[in-house]
N, C-alpha and C positions, 0 to 999 in steps of 0.2 A: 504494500500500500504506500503510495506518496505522501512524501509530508511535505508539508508549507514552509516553502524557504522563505525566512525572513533576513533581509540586508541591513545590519549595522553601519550607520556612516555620521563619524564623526572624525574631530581631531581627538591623536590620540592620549597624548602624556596626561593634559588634563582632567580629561574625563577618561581615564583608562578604570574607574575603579566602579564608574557609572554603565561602564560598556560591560564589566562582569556580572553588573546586577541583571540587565537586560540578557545577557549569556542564560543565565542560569534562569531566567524565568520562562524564555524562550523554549528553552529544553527542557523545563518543566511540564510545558505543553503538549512536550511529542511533537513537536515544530522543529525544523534546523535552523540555526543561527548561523550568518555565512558573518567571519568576521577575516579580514588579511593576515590580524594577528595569531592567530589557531591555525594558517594553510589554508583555508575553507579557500582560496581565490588559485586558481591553475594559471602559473606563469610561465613564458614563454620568450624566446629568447628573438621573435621578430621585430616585437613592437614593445614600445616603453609600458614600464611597469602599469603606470594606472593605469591603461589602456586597456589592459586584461581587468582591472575593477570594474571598469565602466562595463563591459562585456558580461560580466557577471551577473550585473542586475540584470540583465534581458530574462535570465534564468530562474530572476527568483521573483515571490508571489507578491512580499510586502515590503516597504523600506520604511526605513527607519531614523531619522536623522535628525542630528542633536547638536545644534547649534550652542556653544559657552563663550567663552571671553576670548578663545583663541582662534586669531587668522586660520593659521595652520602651514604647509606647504603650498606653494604656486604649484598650480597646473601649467606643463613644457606647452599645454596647448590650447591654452584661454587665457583669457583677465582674472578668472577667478583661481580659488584655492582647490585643492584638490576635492577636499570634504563636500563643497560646494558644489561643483561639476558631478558629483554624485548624483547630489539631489536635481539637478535641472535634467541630467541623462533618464532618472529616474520618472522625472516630472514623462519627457519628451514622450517614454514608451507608455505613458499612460497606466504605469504601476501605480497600485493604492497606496498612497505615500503618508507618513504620519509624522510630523515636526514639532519638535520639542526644541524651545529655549528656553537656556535659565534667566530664572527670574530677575539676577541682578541684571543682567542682561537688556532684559525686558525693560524693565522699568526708566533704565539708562536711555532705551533707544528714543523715547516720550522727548527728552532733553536733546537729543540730538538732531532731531527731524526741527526742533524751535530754532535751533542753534547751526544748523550743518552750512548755512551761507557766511558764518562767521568765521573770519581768519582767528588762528592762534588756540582754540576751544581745545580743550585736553579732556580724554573721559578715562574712568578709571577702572570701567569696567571689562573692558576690551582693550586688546593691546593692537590694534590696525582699526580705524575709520572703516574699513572696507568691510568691516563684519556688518557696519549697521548700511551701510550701503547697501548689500544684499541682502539683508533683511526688509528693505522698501521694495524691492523686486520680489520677496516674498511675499509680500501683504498687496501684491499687484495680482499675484494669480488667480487662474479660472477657479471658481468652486469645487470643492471636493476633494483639497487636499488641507484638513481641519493642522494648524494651529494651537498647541499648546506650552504655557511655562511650568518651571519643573524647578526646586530646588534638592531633592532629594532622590536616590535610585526608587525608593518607595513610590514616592509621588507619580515616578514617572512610568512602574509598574501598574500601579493601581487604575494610572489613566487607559494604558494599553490596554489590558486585562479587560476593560469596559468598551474602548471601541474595538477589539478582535471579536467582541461577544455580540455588540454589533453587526459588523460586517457580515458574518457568518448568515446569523438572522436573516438576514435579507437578500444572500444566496440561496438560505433554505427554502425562504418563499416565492424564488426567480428560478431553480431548478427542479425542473419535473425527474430527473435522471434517480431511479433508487439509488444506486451505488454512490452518487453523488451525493445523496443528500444523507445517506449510512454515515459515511466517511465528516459531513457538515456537523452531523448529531453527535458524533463522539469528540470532535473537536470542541464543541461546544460543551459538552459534561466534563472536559479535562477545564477549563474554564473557571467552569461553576467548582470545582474540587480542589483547585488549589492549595487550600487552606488547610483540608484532610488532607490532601497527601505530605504536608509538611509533617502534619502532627504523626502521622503512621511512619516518617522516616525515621521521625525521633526517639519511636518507642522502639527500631527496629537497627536500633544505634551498634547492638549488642554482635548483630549478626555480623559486619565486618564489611558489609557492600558499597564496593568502591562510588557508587553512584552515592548513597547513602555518605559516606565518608565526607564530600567534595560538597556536598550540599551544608553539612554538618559544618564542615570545613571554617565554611565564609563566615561562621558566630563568631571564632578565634577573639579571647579576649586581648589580642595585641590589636588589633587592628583600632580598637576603641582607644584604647591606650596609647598607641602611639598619633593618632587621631587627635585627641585628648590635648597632648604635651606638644603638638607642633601647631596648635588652633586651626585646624584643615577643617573647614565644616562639610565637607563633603566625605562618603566612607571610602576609605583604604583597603586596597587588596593587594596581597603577593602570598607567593608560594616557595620560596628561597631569600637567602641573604641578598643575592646580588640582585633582582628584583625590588628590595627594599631599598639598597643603595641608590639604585636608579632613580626610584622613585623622591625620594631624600633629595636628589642632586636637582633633579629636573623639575620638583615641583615645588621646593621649599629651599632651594642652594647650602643645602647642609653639603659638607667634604668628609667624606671619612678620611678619618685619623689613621694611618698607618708605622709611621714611626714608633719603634718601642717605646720611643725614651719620652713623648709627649701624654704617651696613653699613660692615663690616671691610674684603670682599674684591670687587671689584665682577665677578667670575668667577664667584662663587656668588651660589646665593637662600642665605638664611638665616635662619632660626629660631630662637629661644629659649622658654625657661622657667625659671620658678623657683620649689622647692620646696624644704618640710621635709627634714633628713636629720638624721636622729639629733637631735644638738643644732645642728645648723647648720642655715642659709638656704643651699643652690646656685642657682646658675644654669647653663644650659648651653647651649649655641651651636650649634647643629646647620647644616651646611655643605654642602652640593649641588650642583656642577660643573653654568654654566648648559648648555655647550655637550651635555649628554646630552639637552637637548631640543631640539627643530627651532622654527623661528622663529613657528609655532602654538602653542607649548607643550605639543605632542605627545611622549611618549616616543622617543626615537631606536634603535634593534635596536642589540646588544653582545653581543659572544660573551667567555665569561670567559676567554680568551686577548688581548681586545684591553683589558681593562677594569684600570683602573688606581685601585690602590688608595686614594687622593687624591684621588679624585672624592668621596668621601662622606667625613666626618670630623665628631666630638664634642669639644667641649673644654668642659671646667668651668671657666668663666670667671671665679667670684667664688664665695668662702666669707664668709660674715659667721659669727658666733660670737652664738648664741641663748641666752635663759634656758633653763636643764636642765630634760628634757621630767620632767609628772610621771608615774606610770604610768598616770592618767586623763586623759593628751592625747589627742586624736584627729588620726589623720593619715590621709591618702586611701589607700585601700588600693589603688587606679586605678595607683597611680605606684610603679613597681618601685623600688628602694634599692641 
């Protein structure tokens, strides 16, 4: 029996932890998630990389695309960014498309449509003008590819979960075909079940099923925790050390510490940065218990009964005292305060 390929497109470092939410609810469904970063996309050595992306969607049933604060990569062959050219390749074939932006996002772009004729205008929610530019060409299209904001992976399950439940509905009352509308009906009761299948995963924690394990997985009290201590109000995901590192570097400019002689604690990896605050210089030390990973540098399973709060920890290790900012300083909007 076929299942419903659904297209993931967005940028990705940012919302990389937003795109595992959407993974794992997807394949909760019995639906495939076509994502680059899993292989889901077949590339080929004729033609440039996104080209086989853009080829991809022709294949699949629904897209998906989740506009945030970042540009992302130019496309070698438009004006726009890669993520972008998705969505319009998307639009062109007349796939059911569903778009999501975040809500800082949103609310920013209100200021910039008053403001976009004005020289010199800084916004802090996006890092390129050109995100909100083509979100006016989004708010320009034909009907029927619905428009939603989103601050959380929840938010933006809950909203799917509702128009996929939709959609279906209204194939099942436009197809006379049985098999088709068999195939409509059970997609639809995985829908409506969601919520038991979680609870039957978790009773069923004991058996050992790697599907079970992976879903279990994403609770991982580090992820709250290191969430927590870096002020990310978005959730965190990885599955190894070097995943978390990346993540540290690229979405919060932590360096990990590798020199013996600077490491504090020789129990943790550790990290630092340092950045503007108001009128000062901080730095901050970010601490990670190595024994939570396995001698792979594999993430190790913790249930929040066994997890101890002292495995993750922040300390502000140095204030220096700076010349007072003047109101036409520029500081990284990237770095919470």
């Amino acid at each position: 029996m076929a299942r419903p390929r659904v297209f993931v497109s967005s940028t990705y470092y940012d919302l990389k932890a937003i795109r595992e939410d959407i993974d794992r609810f997807i394949s909760s469904l019995g639906y495939e998630p076509v994502r680059h970063e899993r292989g889901h996309i077949s590339y080929g050595r004729e033609e440039k990389p996104e080209a086989y992306a853009y080829k991809e969607i022709e294949f699949c049933d629904v897209v998906v695309s989740i506009i945030g604060g970042k540009y992302g990569t130019s496309s070698a062959d438009s004006i726009y960014s890669i993520s972008q050219t998705e969505l319009k390749k998307a639009i062109e074939l007349g796939k059911q498309v569903y778009i999501f932006v975040e809500t800082g996002v949103l609310s920013e772009f209100k200021y910039y449509q008053l403001n976009k004729e004005v020289t010199g205008v800084k916004y802090s929610a996006v890092n390129d003008q050109k995100v909100y530019s083509f979100l006016e060409e989004i708010y320009a299209l034909p009907k029927g590819n619905p428009i939603f904001s989103f601050e959380t992976g929840l938010d933006l399950t809950t909203i799917l979960r509702e128009q996929l439940a939709g959609l279906f509905q209204r194939l099942l009352a436009e197809d006379a075909n049985k098999s088709q509308t068999s195939l409509i009906q059970e997609l639809q009761r995985n829908l409506q079940t969601v919520d038991q299948l979680v609870k039957f995963l978790t009773e069923e924690k004991s058996k050992g099923d790697k599907a079970i394990q992976e879903i279990l997985f994403s609770n991982h009290p580090i992820f709250d925790s290191i969430r927590t201590a870096t002020r990310n109000k978005y959730r965190i995901y990885f599955t190894n050390i070097n995943e978390l590192d990346e993540w540290l570097d690229a979405a919060r400019s932590f360096e990990r510490v590798t020199d013996e002689d600077l490491i504090t604690d020789p129990d943790f990896f550790e990290w630092s940065r340092t950045y503007p605050n108001q009128n000062a210089k901080e730095t901050q030390i970010l601490w990670v218990y190595k024994d939570l990973f396995d001698e792979n540098g594999n993430l190790i399973s913790y249930t929040k009964s066994e997890w101890k709060d002292n495995w993750v920890k922040l300390e502000r290790k140095e204030l220096k005292i700076l010349k007072k900012p003047s109101a036409f300083d520029d500081f990284d909007d990237d770095i919470p305060f």
